[in-house]
N, C-alpha and C positions, 0 to 999 in steps of 0.2 A: 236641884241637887246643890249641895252646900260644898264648900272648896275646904277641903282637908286640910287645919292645920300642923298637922304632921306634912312635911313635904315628904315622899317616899323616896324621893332619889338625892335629899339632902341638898337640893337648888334654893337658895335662897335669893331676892332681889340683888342684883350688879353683882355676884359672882358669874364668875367664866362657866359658858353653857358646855354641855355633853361636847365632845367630837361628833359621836355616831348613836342616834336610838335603833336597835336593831331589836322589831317587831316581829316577833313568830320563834320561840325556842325550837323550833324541830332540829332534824343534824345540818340541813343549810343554816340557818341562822347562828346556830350554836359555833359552826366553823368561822363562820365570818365573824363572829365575837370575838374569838380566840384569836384570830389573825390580829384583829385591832388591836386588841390588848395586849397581845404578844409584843407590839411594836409602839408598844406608850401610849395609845391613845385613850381617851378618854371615852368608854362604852357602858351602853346599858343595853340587856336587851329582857323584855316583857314579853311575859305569854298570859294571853285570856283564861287558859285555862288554870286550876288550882291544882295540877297535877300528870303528869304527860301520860302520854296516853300510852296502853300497854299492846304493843300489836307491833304481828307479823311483818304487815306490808312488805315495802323492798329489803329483801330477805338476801341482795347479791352484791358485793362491792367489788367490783371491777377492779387491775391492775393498776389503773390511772389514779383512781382513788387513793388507793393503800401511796403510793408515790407522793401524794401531795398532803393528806392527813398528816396532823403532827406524830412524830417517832413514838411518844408515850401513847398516842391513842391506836395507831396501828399496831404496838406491840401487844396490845390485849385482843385487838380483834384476831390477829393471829392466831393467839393464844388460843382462844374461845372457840373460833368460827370454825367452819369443814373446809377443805380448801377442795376445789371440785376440780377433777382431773379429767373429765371428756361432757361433750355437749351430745347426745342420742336424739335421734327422730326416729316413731316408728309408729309401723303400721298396722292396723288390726281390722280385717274384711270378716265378714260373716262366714264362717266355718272352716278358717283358717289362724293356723297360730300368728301368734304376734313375731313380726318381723322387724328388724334393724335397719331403716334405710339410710340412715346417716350418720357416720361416728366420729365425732372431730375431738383428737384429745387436747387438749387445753398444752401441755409444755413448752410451747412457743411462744407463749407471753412471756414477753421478758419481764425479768426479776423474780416473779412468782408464780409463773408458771402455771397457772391457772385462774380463776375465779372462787370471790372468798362465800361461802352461804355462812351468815348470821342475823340474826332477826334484828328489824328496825329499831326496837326498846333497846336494843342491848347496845348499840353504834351510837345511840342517844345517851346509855349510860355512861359510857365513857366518852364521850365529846363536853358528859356535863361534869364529868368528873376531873378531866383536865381544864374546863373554863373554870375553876373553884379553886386549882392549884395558881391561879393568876392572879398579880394583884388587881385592886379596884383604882385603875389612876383617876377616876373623877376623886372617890375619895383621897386622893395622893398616896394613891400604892401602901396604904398601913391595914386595906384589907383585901382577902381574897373577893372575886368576883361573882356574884351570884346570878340569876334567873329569879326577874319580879316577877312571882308567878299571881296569878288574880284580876289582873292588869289588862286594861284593853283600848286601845289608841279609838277615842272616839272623833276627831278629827286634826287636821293640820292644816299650817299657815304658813306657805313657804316666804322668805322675805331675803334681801339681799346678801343678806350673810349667814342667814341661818331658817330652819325651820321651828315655827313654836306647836309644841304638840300637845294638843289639853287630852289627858288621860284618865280613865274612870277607875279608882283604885276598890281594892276588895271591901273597904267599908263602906262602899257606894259615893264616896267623895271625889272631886274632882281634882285634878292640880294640870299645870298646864309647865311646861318643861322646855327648854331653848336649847336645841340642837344644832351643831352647824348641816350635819347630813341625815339625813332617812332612810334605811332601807328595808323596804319589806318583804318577809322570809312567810309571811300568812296563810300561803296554799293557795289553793285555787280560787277561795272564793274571797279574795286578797280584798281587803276595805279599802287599803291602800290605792290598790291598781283602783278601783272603780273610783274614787275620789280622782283621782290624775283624771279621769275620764277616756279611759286607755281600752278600747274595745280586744274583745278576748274572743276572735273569732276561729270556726272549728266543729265538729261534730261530737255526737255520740251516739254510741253505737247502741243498734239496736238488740245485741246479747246483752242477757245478764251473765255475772262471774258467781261462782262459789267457789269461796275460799276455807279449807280448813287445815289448820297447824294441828297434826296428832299423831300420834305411832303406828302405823299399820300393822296387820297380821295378815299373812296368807294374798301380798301386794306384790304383784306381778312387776311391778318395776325397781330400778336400784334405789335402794334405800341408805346405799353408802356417799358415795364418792363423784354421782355421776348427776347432772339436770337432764333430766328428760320428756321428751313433746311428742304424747301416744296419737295419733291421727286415726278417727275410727269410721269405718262405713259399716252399717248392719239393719238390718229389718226394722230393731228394737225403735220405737219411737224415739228414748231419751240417745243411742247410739251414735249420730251424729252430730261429730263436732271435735275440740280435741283437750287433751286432759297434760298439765303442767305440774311438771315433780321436782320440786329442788329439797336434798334432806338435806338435814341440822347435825350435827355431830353430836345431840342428845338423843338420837333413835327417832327422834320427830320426824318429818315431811310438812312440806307446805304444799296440801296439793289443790289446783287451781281446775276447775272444768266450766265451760261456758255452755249458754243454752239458750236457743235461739226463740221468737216469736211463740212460736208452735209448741215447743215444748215448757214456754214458761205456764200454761194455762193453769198446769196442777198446784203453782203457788200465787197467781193472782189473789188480789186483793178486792178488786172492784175501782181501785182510784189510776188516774193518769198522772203522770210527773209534766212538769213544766216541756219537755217534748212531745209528749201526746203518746211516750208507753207508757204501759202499765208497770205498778208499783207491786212489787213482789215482798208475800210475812216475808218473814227474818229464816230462813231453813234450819233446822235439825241436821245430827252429824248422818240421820238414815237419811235426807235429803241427800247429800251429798254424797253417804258410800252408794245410794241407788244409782246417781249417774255413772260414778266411777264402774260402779259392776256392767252395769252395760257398756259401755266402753272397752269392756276389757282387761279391765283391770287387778282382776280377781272374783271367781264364781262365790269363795267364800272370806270375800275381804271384809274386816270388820278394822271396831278401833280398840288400843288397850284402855282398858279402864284408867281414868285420873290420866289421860296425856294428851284432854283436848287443851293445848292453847289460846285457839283464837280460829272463834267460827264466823266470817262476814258472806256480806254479797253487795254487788255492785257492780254500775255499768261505767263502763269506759267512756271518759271525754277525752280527744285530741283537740290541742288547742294553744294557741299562743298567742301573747299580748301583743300587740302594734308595737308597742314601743317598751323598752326596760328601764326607762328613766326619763327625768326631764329636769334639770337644771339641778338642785342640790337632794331630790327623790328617785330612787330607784328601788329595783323590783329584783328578786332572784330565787330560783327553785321553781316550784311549783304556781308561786304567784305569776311566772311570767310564762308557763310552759308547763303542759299535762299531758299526757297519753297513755297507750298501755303497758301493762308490764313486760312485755313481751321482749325476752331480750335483758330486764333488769336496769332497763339506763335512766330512768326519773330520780333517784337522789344521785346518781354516781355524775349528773346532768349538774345538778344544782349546785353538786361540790365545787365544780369545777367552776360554774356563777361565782360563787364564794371566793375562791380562791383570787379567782382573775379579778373581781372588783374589790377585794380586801385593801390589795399593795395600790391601784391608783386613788385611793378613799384618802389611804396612810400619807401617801405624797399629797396627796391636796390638801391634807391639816396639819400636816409636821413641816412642810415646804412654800405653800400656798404658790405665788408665780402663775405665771400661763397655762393651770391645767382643764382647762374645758376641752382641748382638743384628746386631753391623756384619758378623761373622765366619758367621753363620748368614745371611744375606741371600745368601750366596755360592751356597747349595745353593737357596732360596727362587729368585734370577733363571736361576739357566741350569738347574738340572734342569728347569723348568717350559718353558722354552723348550726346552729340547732333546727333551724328550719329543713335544711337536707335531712338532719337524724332524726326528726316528726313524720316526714314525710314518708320515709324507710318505713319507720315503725308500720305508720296508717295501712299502707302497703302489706307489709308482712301481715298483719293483723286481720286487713281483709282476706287473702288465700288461707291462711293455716283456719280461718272461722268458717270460711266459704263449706256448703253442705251438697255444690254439685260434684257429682260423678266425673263429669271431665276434666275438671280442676286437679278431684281426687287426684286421679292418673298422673295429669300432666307436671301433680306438686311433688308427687311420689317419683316421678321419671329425674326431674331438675334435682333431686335429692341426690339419686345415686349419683345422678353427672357430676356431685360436687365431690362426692365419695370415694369416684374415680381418680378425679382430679385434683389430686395432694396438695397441689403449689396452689390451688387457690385457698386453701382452709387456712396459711398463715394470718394471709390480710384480710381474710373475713372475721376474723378472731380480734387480730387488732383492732378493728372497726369495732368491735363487742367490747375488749378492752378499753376503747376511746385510749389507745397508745398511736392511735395514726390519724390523730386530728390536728391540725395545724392554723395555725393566725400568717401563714406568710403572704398573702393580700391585702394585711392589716394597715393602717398607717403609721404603726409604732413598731414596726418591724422593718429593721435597716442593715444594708450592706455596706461595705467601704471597698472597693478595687479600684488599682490607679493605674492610668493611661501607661504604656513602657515610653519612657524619654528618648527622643531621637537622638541616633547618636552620630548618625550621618544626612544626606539628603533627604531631605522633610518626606519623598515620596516611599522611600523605602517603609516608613512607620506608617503611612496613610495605608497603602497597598501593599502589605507582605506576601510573600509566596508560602509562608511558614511563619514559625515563629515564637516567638512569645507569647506576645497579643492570642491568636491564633488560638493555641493553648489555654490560655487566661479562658478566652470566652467558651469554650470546648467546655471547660470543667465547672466555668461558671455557670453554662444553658443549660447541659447534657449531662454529667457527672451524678453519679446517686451520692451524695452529699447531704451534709446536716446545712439545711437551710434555715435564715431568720423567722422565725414565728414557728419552727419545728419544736416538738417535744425534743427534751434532751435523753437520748439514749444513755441507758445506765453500762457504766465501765468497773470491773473490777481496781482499786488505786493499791499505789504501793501501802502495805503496810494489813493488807487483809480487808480496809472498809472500800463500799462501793462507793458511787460516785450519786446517787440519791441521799444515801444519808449525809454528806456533805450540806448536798442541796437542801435536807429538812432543816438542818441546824443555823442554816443562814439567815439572819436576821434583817437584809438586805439582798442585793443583788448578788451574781457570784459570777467571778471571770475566771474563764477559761484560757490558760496560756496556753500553745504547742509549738516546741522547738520545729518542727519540720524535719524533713531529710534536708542534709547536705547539699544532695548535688542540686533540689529546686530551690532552696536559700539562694547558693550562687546566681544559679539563673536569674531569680526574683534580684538580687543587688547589683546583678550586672545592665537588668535592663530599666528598670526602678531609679536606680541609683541612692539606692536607701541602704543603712550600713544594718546586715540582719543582726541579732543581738547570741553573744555566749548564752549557755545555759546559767552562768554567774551572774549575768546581766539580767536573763528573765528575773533568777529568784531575786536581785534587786527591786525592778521592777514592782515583782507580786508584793514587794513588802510598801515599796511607796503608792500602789494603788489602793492600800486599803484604807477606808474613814472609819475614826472612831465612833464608839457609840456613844448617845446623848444618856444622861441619869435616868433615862426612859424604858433603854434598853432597843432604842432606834436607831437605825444604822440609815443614815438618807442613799447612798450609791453603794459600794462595794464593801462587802461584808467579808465573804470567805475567796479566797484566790486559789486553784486548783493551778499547779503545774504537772504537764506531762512532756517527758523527753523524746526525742525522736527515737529512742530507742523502745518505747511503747509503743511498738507497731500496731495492736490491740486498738487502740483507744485515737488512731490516726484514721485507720480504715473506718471504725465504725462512726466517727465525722468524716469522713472523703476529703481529711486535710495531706494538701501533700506539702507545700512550704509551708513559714511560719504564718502562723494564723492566731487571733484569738477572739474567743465568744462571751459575749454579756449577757450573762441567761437572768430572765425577771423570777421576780419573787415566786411563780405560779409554774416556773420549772421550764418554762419556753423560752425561747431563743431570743433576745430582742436584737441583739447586734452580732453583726458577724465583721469583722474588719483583715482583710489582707493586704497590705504585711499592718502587722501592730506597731499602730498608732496612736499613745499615750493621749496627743491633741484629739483624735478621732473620736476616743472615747466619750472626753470630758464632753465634746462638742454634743454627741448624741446625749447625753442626760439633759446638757443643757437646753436645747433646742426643743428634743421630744419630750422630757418628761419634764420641763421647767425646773429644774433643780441647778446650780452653780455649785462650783468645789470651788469656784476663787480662782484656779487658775486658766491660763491664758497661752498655753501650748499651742504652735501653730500645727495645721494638719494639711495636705491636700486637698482636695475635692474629689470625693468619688467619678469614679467613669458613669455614663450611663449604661443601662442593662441593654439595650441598642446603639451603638455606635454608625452612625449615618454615612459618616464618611468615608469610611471603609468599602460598605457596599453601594456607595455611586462609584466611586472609583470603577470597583469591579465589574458595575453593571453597566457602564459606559464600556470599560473596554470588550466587554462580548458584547456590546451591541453591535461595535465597530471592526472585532472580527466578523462577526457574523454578515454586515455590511459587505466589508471585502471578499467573502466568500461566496456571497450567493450574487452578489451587485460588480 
């Protein structure tokens, strides 16, 4: 192949390489694109294909999502999508009607109150429609930002400071391109990951899926407002197994039914797949309403004419990469992590990839400094959580597929018990939402609490009977509180806006001040000996912590500064703040620092330290307490040893 003299990304010899080549347009990649360029960097991102592709798939975008998407592109998915107000499970036995055994209604997510149904294409359409509103800073921001589409990363070279990436363009010419970073958004069968040589180990499953996007007539389930999972036992050959409804606020349904060994025989092929099942034709929509009717779903369900969408099949792989990265290459979405739909959490998964490795990408090319420890945190918070949320999935996926009898029963019994049991449907929702997933084991997740200063005999502050300390660690261990590496729960703010969209509009980090109560300031300054600050003093504060932005449109530390007064009781409780406190929430909407009382030095120090970044100044701070204080409990574990001595000795 001959090397294009047209360069297509405009790189010509000793000009300044890409920032970031982000390989794969789907909506992972397309977010991580926007993130970069949102914040100056210089990005490109190529897709192999000459056209994206028009399909169903993940059809659900979770709470967590719409939270972290940018304002203009959640405001169309809004617009567009059904917003789905209960999750149903039910049941259908042979010569019995269809039963409800589980009805969890979704308005306990916060913010939105439910889960959004819109088809994949459309969350692609506008994620590409907002990267196009961006400029191009490779070309120096004088053009908006495209998708090389054609494009297909045929190998790389990573090298000390950057990677060189020779790329196969649509004329069939070559060019090879100087990136400082890589990231690939490629799917599963990532060319990226297998070059790193990154094993992707994991199953698949022995059902096949049929998927079909179409309007039903005469469809035994909700076709409005609700996702539902029909469980069936019946004589009928094709009857077991279970059948998946999420409808579209165009009168479509995306309905999903799976089919095990035995029942795929009527669409074998003759060939085996690289696992040793067999290869099933492509089904018709009678394929699909056939299992459906057996299942229950309607004796005379059909489809309307002109409303099939999108008719697939396919087996489920779980699975995940060894590793998400390795020195200036990393992996995100689907390239590092696969499994079933079940649940909806494969892109709402990847967003979150995106989100979380966007902002330490932006700091290691806008900031450079010590970030290999900021850059490795990346694989450290999500593989570790994702590996719990795979393993759930695998799980769930084996029971609701499972076709014994005793299972039936016993899945059908644990249903109602949940059904029962109200107070557990919040936090299993959250868990679905991914609003109750947290980084605070991470290493870039920090607190600041300081020892109380003695004010008399050294012993009184080692061994209290009461007290401060006491207190401090009460609220510190035990306290339901917003902790470091916590999602930031959304507050109504004075003025009508909440406390997310803040968050979306920040271009950098965002600190959280809160005045506290009164009477625990005092405490805190009496035993501290730290002077708490006016609420005139905070808004000073919020105005000298904020940095300007570069001609980029990059903010390196604090962007937006939220004050709330002790008289927002609201917005105290729902942090578990009782004195003054304030929180430096990262770019990805999590908590990175929680410091009490507020300490200007504190701050600067945690950017400095953890995320290698410098403001220049040189504010002294204390040194945090440890989350164990050792001293305390020999003291006291000496002295009941020594009653205890005198008592029985």
């Amino acid at each position: 192949m001959s090397v294009d003299p047209r360069p297509l990304l405009g790189q010509i010899p000793g000009e300044a390489p890409l920032d970031c080549l982000v390989v794969g347009a789907g909506p992972v990649g397309l977010l991580l694109a926007s993130e970069l360029a949102y914040r100056g960097c210089k990005v490109a991102i190529i897709d192999a294909l000459q056209q994206p592709v028009k399909q169903t798939k993940a059809s659900g975008v979770v709470p967590r999502s719409l939270e972290v998407l940018p304002a203009e592109v959640e405001r169309k998915l809004l617009h567009n999508g059904t917003m789905l107000k209960a999750m149903q499970i039910l049941e259908k036995k042979e010569g019995e009607p269809m039963k409800t055994v589980l009805d969890i209604k979704t308005s306990s997510l916060e913010v939105y109150g439910g889960i959004l149904a819109i088809r994949q294409m459309d969350t692609e359409s506008y994620l590409t429609e907002y990267l196009r509103d961006l400029p191009d800073w490779f070309r120096a921001g004088s053009k908006n930002l495209e998708i090389q589409r054609g494009v297909s990363l045929e190998s790389f070279t990573e090298g000390p400071t950057g990677v060189q990436c020779v790329l196969k363009l649509p004329s069939g010419g070559i060019e090879t391109v100087n990136s400082k970073f890589l990231v690939g958004c490629d799917g599963g069968h990532s060319k990226i990951r297998k070059q790193l040589g990154f094993a992707f180990e994991g199953t698949t499953t022995a059902e096949y899926f049929f998927g079909l996007d179409a309007a039903f007539e005469n469809f035994e389930l909700n076709a409005e407002n609700v996702a539902s999972v029909c469980l069936t036992q019946d004589q009928d050959p094709l009857a077991p197994g279970f059948a998946f409804n999420i409808p579209f606020g165009d009168g479509n349904c995306l309905l999903l039914v799976d089919i095990d060994l035995e029942q795929q025989k009527e669409w074998i092929t003759g060939e085996v797949d690289r696992n040793g099942f067999p290869v099933l034709r492509q089904p018709e929509v009678e394929d699909v309403l056939k299992v459906a009717k057996s299942r229950g779903l309607g004796a005379n369900l059909s489809v309307k004419p002109g409303s099939v969408r999108w008719l697939t099949h396919f087996r489920i792989n779980s699975r995940q990469a060894e590793c998400y990265g390795r020195g200036r290459v990393f992996l995100a979405g689907d390239a590092c992590h696969c499994h079933s739909p079940l649940g909806g959490q494969g892109m709402n998964m990847g967003f979150q990839d995106a989100k979380n490795l966007a902002w330490k990408l932006v700091l290691a090319i806008k900031c450079g400094g010590p970030t290999t420890s900021l850059l490795q945190s990346y694989e450290s918070e999500r593989k570790t959580m994702e590996s719990k949320l795979l393993s759930g999935i695998e799980r769930a996926q084996e029971v609701v597929s499972s076709r014994n009898p005793v299972v039936f029963f016993l899945r059908g019994r644990g249903q109602r018990l949940v059904n029962i049991l109200t107070f557990l449907q919040p936090s299993a929702l959250a868990l679905i939402g991914q609003q109750a997933w947290s980084y605070r084991k991470s290493s870039i997740s920090m607190e600041h609490w300081e020892r109380p200063i003695p004010t008399c005999f050294p012993i009184t502050s080692i061994c209290p009977a009461g007290g401060y300390r006491r207190r401090q660690n009460l609220h510190r261990w035990l306290a339901t509180r917003i902790h470091a590496g916590d999602r930031v729960p959304d507050v109504l703010l004075v003025g009508g806006r909440h406390l997310h969209q803040v968050l979306k509009k920040s271009r950098g980090f965002t600190l959280l001040l809160f005045e506290g109560s009164a009477p625990e300031n005092e405490d805190m300054e009496k035993h501290l000996k730290n002077k708490m600050l006016s609420f005139k003093e905070l808004q000073a504060l919020s105005v000298s912590m904020k940095c300007q932005a570069d001609k980029t449109n990059f903010v390196a530390m604090i962007d937006e500064v939220v004050l709330f007064p002790q008289g927002d009781v609201e917005a105290h409780e729902r942090f578990g703040v009782h004195g003054q406190c304030c929180f430096v929430v990262r770019p990805d909407h999590h908590v990175g620092f929680r410091c009490e009382p507020i300490r200007s030095g504190a701050i600067w120090r945690y950017f400095r330290q953890t995320c290698g970044i410098s403001h220049g100044r040189n504010e002294e701070a204390p040194l945090s307490s440890h989350v164990f204080d050792p001293l305390p409990a020999l003291v006291w574990t000496l002295s009941l040893l020594l009653i205890l001595y005198f008592i029985f000795f």
